[in-house]
ZAVEX-531194 format. One record per residue: x, y, z of N, C-alpha, C in turn; residue in one letter. Coordinates in steps of 0.02 Angstrom, whole numbers, plus 32768, in hexadecimal, padded with zeros to 4 digits. Example, Ala and Ser with C-alpha at 12.3 -4.5 7.8 and 13.67 -1.06 7.14 Angstrom:
<atoms>
82947EE4818682677F1F818682947F5B8186a/82827F90816282AC7FCB816582858002818As/
</atoms>
This chain:
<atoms>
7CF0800B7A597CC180127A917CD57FE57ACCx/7CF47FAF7AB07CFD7F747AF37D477F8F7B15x/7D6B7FB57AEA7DAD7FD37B0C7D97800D7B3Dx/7D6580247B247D6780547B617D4080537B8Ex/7D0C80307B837CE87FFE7BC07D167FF27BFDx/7D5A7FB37BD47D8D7FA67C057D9F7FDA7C28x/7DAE80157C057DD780527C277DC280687C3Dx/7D79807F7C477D4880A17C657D4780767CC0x/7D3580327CAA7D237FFD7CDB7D7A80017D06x/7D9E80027CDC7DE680047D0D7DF780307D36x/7DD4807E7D187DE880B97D417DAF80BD7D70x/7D7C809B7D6F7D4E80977DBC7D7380617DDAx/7D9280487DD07DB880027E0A7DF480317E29x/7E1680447DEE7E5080827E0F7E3D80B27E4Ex/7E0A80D57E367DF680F87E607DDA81057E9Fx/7DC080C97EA37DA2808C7EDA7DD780837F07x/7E0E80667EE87E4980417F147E7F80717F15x/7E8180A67F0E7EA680DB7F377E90811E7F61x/7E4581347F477E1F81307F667E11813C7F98x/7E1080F67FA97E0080C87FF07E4880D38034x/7E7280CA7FFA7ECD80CA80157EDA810C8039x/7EC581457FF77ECB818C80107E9781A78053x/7E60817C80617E41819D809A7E32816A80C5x/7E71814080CE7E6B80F081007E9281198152x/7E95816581467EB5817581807E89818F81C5x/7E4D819981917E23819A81B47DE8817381DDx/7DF4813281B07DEA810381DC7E0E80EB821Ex/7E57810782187E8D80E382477E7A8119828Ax/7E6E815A82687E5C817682A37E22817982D2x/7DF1814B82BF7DB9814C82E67DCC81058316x/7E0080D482F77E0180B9833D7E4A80B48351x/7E5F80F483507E9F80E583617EBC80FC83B4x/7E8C80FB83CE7E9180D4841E7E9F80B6843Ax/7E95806A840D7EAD803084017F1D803B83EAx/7F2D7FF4840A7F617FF5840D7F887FDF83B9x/7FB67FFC839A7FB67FEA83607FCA7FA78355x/7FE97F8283747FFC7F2C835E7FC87F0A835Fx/7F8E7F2883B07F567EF083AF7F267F0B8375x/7F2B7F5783477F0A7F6083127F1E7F4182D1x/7F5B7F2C82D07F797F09828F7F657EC08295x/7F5B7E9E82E27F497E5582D37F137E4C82B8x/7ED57E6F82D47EAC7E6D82C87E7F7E88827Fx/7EC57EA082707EB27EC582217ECC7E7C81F0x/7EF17E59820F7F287E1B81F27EE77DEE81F3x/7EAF7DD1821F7E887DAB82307E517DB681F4x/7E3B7E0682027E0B7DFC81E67E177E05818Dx/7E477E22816D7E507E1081237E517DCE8124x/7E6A7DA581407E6C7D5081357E3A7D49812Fx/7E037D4681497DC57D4881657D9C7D55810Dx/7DA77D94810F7D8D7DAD80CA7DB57D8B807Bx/7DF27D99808A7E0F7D6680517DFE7D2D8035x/7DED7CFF80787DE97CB480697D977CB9804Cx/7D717CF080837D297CE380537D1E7CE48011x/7D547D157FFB7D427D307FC17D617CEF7F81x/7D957CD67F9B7DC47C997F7B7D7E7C757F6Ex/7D707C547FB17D257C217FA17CF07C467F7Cx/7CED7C777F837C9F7CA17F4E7CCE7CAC7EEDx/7D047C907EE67D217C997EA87D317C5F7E8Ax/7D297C367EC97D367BF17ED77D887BEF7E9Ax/7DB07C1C7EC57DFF7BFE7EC57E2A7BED7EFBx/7DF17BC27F187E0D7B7F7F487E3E7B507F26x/7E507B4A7EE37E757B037ED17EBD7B557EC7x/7EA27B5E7EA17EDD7B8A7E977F097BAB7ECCx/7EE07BBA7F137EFF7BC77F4A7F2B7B967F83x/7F137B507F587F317B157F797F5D7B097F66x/7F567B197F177F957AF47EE97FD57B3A7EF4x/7FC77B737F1880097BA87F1980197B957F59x/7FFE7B797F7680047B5E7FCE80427B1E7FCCx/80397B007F8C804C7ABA7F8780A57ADB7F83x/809D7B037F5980D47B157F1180FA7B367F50x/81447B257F7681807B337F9481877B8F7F76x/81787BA57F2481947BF37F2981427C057F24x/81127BF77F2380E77C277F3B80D57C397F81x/80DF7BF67FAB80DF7C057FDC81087C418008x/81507C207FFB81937C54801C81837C958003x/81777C937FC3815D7CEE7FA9812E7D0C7FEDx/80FF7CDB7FDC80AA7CFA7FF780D37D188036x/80EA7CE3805D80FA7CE680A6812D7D2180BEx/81557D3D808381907D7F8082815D7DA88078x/81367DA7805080FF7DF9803C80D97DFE8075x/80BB7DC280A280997DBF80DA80C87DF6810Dx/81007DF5810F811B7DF98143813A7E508122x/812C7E6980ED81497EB780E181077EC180E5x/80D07EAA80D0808F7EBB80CD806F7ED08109x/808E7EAC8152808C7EBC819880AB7EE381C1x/80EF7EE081A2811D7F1F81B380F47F688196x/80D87F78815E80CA7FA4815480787FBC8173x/80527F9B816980067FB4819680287FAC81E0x/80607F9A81FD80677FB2825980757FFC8245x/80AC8000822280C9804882258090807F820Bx/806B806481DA8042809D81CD7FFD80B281FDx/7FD1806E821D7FBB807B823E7FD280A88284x/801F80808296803F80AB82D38038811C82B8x/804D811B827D805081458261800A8170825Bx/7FEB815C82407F9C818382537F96819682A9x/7F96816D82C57F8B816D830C7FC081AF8327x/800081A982FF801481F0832C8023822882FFx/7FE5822D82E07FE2828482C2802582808289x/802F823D82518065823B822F805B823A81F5x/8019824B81E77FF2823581AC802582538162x/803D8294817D806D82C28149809682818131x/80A9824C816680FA8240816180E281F48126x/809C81E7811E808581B38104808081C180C6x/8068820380C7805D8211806580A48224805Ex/80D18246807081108242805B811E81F3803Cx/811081C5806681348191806281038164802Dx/80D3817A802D809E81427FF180C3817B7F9Ex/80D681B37F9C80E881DB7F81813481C27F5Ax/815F81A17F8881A281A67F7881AF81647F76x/817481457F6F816680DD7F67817C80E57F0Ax/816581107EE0816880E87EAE81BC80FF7E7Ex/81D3812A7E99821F81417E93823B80FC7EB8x/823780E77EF7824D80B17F18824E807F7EE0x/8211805D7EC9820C802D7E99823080307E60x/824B806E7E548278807B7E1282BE80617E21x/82C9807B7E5F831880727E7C830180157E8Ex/82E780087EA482F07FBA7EC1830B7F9A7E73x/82D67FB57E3D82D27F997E0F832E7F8E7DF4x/83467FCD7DF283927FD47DE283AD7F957E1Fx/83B37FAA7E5083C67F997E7883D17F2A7E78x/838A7F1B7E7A83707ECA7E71836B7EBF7E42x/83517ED87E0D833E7EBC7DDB835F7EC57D96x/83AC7EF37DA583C07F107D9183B37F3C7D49x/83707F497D52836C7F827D17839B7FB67D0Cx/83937FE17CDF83B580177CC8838880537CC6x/83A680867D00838180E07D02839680EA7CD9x/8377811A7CA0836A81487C80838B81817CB9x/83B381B57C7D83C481E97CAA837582217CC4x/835382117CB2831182457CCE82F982127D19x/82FC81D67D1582FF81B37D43832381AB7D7Fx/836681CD7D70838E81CC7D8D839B81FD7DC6x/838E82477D9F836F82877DAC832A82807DE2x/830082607DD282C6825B7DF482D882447E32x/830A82017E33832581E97E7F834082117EA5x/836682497E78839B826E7EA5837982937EBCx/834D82C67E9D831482EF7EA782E982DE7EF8x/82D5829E7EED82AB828E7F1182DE82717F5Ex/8318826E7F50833B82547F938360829F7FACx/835482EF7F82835D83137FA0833083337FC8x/82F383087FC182A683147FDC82A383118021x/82D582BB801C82D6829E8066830082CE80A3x/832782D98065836A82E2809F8366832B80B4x/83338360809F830A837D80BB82D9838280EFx/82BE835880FA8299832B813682BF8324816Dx/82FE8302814B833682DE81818341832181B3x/8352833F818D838C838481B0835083A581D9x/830E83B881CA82E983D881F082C783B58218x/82C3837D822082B18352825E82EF83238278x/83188334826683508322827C836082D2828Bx/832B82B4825C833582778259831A82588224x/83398219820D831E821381C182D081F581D9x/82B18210819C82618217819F825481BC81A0x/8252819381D58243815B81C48212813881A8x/81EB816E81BE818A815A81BC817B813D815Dx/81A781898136819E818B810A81C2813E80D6x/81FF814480F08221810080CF823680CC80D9x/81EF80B4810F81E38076812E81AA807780F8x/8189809681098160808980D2815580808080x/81A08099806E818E80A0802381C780598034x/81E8806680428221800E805181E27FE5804Ex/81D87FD48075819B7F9F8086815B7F9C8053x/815E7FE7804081207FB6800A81417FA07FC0x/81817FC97FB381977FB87F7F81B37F627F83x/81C27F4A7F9681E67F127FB081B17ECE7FABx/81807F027FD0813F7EE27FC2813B7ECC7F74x/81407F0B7F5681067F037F0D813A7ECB7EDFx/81837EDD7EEB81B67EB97ECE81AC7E727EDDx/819E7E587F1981957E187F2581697DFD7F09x/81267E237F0E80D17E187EE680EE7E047EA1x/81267E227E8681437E3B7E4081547DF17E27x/81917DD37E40819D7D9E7E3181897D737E57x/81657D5F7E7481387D317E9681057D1A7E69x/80FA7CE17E5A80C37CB07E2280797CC17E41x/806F7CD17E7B80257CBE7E8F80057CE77E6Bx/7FB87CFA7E607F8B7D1F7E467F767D617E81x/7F647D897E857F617DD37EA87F237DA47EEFx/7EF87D7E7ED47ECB7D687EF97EE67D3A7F2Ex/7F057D0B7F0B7F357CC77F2E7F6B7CF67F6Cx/7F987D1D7F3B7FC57D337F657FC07D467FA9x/7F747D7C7F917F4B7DA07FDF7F437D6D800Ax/7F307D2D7FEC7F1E7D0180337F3A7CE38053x/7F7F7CCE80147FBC7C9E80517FEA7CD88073x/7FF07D33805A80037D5780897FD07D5980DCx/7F9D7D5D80C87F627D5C810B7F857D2B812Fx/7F777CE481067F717CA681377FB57C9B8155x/7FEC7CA8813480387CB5815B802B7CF281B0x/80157D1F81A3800D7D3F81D37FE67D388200x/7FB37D0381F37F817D0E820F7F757CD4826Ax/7F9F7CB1825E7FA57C73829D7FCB7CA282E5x/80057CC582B880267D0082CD7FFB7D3682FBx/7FC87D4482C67F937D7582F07F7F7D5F8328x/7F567D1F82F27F357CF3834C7F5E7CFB8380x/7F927CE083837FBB7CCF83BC7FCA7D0883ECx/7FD77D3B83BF7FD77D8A83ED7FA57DA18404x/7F507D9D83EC7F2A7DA383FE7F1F7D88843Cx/7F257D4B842D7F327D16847E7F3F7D2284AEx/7F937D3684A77FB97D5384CC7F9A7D7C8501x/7F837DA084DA7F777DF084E87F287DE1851Fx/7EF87DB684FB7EAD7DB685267EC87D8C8585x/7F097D4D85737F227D42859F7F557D4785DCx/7F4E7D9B85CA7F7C7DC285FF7F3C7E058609x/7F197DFD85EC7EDE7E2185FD7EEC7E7A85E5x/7F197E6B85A07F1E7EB685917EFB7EB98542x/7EC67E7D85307EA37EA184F07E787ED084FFx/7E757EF184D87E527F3984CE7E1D7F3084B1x/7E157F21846D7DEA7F1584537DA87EF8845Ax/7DBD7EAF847C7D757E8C84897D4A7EBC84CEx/7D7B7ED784F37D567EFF852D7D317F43850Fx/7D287F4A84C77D1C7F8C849E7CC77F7C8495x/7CB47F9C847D7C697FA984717C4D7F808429x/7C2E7F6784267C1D7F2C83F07C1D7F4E83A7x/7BFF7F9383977C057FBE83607C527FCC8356x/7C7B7FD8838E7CC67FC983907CD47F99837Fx/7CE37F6583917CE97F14836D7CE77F19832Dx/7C927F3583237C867F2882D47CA67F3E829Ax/7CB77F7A82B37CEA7FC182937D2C7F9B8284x/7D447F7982AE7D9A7F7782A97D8F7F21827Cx/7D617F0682877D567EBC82597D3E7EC88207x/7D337EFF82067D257F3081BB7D6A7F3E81BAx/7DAD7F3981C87DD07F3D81B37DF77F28817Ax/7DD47ED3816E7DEE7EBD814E7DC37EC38108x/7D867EE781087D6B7F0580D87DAA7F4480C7x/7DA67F6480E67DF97F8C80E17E157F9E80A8x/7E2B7F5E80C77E677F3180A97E6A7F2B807Dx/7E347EE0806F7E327ECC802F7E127ED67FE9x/7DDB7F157FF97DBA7F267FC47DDD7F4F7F9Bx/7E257F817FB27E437FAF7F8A7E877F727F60x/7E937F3E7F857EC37F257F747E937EF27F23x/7E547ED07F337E3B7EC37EE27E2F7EE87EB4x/7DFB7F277ED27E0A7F547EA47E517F737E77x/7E7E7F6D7E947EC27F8A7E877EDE7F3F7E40x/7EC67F007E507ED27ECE7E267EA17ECF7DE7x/7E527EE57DEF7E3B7EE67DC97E4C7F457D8Dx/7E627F627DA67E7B7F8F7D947EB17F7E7D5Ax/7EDD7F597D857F137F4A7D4D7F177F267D22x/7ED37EF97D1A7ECD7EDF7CF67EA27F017CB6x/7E847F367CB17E707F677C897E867FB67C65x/7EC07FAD7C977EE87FFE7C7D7F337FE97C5Ax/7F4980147C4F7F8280207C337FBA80167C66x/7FE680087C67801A80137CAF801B80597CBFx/8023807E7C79804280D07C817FFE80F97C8Dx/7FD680D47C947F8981097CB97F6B80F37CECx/7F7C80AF7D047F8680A57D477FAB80B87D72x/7FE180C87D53801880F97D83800B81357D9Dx/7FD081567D697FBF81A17D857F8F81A27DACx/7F7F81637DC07F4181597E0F7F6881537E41x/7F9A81367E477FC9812F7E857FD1815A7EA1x/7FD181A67E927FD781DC7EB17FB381F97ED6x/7F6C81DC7EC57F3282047EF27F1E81E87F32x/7F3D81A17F497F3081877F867F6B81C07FADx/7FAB81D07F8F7FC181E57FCF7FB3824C7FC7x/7F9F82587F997F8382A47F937F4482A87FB8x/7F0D82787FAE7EDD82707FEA7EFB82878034x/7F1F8246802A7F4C824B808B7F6D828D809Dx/7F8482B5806C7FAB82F380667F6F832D8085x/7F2C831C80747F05835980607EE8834380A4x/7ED6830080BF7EBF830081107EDC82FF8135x/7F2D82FE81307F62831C815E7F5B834F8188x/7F628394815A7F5983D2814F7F1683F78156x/7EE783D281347E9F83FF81237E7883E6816Dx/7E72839081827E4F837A81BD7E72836B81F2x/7EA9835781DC7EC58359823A7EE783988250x/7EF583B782267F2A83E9823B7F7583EA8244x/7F8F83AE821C7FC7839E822B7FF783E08204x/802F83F582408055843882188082842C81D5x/8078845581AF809D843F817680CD84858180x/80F5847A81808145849A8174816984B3813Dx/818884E2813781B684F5810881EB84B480EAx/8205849F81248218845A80FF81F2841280E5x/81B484268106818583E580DC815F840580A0x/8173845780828171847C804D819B8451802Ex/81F0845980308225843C801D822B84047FFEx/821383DD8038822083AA802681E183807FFEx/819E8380800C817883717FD2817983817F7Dx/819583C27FA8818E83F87F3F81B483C57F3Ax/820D83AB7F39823A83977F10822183307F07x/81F183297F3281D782E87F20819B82EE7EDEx/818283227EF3813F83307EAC8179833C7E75x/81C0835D7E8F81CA836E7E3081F283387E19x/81F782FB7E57821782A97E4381F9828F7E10x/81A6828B7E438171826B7E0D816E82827DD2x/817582C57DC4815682E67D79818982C17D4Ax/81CA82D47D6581F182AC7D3881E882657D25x/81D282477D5E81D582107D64818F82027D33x/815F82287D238121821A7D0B812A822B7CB4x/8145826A7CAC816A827F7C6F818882437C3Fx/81CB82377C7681D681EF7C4281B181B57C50x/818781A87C6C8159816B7C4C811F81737C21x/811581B67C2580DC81CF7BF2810681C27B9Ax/814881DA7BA7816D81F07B6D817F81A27B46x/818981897B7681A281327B67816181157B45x/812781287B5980EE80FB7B4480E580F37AEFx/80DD80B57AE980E380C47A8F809380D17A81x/809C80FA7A45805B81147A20802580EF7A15x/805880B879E28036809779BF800B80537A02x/8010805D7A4A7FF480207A6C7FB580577A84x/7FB2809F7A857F8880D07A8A7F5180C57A5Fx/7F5B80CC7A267F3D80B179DE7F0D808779F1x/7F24803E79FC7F0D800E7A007EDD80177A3Fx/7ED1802F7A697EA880317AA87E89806B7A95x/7E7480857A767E4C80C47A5E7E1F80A67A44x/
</atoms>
C-alpha cells in the first residue's frame, strides 16, 4: 500500500511538472510583446525570488550556505546557471516567433542527446538499439536541415542546452533545491544589472506595462519553479524507467498547441522529420523498458 501511495503521489508530481512545461507556451505568448532578454531577466529575478523563499520555508538555509561555501558546488551551480539561461532566452525568443514546432522537436530530441553526451563524457557504452535510435533521430534533423535550408537551431540549442544542463545537475553534489538557488543567485546580480541598464537609457518595457502586467511576468518565477520541484519530488518516487515516459508529454503538449492553437504550418518535412524522432524514442523506450529488471518490478508492486 505504501509503494503505491509513493507511485501514485509521484505520478501527480510528474504530471504537474511537465504539464506545466508542455503548456508554458502559452504563457510566453500572452506577454510576448515584451522584449525576450528583458523577459529572461526578469524571469532570472523572480525564480530567485521564489527559490530563496521556498529554501527559508524548508529552512535549507545551512545547507544552501554550506554548497555556497564548497568551490565544486558553487562552479557547478554557476555552469547550470548559465545553460539554464542560454536555454529559457532561446525558448522564450522561440515562442515569440511562431517556433513553438521547433521547441517540441527540440524538448523531443533532449533525451537521445543525453544518451550521446552520455557516450560521448561520460563515456558509456550504446547498445546497438541505442545506437540506431541516434542515427534514426539525426536523420530526423537532417531533414529539417535540407528543407529549411538551415540546420534547425531552435531545436538543438535546446536539447544541447538542456542536456548539458541535466549532465552538470548530474555530477554536481548540490541537492535539486540548493542547486536551483545558487543557479538563480549566479544569474541573478547579472539580471539586476541589465535591468538597470535598460530603466537607465529609458528602454524598460516592463515597468511602463500595466500593473496586472507586472504581476503576470513576476508569476514567472512561479513558472519556473513549481514544475522544476515537482519534477524532484517526482523522482524521488518513481522508477527512472517510468519517469522517462512523462518526459514526452511536455513536448507532445507543445506539438498539439503548435498546430491545433496557433496555427503553426506543419509540413511534409516536419511529417519526416518528427516520425523518424518518435521512431528514435520507441526504440529508445523499448530498450529501457527491456533492460528494466523484473525482479526490482516485484518489489514496488
Amino acid at each position: 500500500m505504501e509503494a503505491a501511495s509513493e507511485r501514485s503521489g509521484g505520478t501527480l508530481y510528474a504530471l504537474l511538472a511537465y504539464g506545466i512545461w508542455g503548456f508554458a507556451p502559452i504563457y510566453w505568448k500572452e506577454v510576448q510583446h515584451f522584449p525576450a532578454s528583458e523577459l529572461l531577466a526578469w524571469r532570472v529575478l523572480a525564480s530567485f525570488g521564489v527559490g530563496l523563499a521556498i529554501i527559508v520555508a524548508l529552512r535549507a538555509g545551512r545547507d544552501f550556505a554550506a554548497a555556497l561555501r564548497s568551490p565544486r558546488s558553487a562552479l557547478s551551480g554557476a555552469l547550470a546557471g548559465v545553460l539554464l539561461a542560454v536555454n529559457w532566452l532561446v525558448f522564450i525568443w522561440a515562442v515569440q516567433n511562431d517556433l513553438i514546432l521547433a521547441t517540441s522537436l527540440g524538448y523531443y530530441i533532449n533525451p537521445l542527446v543525453n544518451v550521446l553526451f552520455g557516450m560521448l563524457i561520460l563515456r558509456e557504452r550504446l547498445s546497438r538499439v541505442q545506437a540506431l535510435a541516434v542515427g534514426v533521430a539525426t536523420i530526423g534533423v537532417a531533414v529539417q536541415a535540407i528543407e529549411q535550408g538551415e540546420l534547425p537551431w531552435v531545436a538543438l540549442v535546446l536539447a544541447g542546452s538542456f542536456g548539458l544542463y541535466g549532465l552538470v545537475r548530474k555530477v554536481g553534489p548540490a541537492a535539486p533545491l540548493v542547486g536551483f538557488g545558487i543557479e538563480t543567485l549566479t544569474l541573478a546580480p547579472l539580471a539586476a544589472a541589465y535591468l538597470a541598464h535598460l530603466s537607465a537609457r529609458g528602454d524598460a518595457a516592463v515597468p511602463a506595462s500595466s500593473a496586472g502586467m507586472q504581476l503576470l511576468i513576476a508569476s514567472s518565477g512561479l513558472v519556473t519553479a513549481l514544475p522544476l520541484l515537482a519534477f524532484a519530488s517526482a523522482a524521488k518516487r518513481l522508477p527512472l524507467s517510468m519517469l522517462g515516459m512523462f518526459q514526452y508529454l511536455a513536448p507532445t503538449l507543445a506539438f498539439l498547441l503548435a498546430v491545433g492553437m496557433y496555427g503553426e504550418p506543419f509540413t511534409r518535412g516536419h511529417a519526416v522529420s518528427f516520425g523518424c524522432v518518435w521512431v528514435a524514442l520507441a526504440l529508445s523506450m523499448w530498450e529501457t523498458l527491456s533492460r528494466a529488471p523484473r525482479a526490482g518490478v516485484v518489489r514496488e508492486s
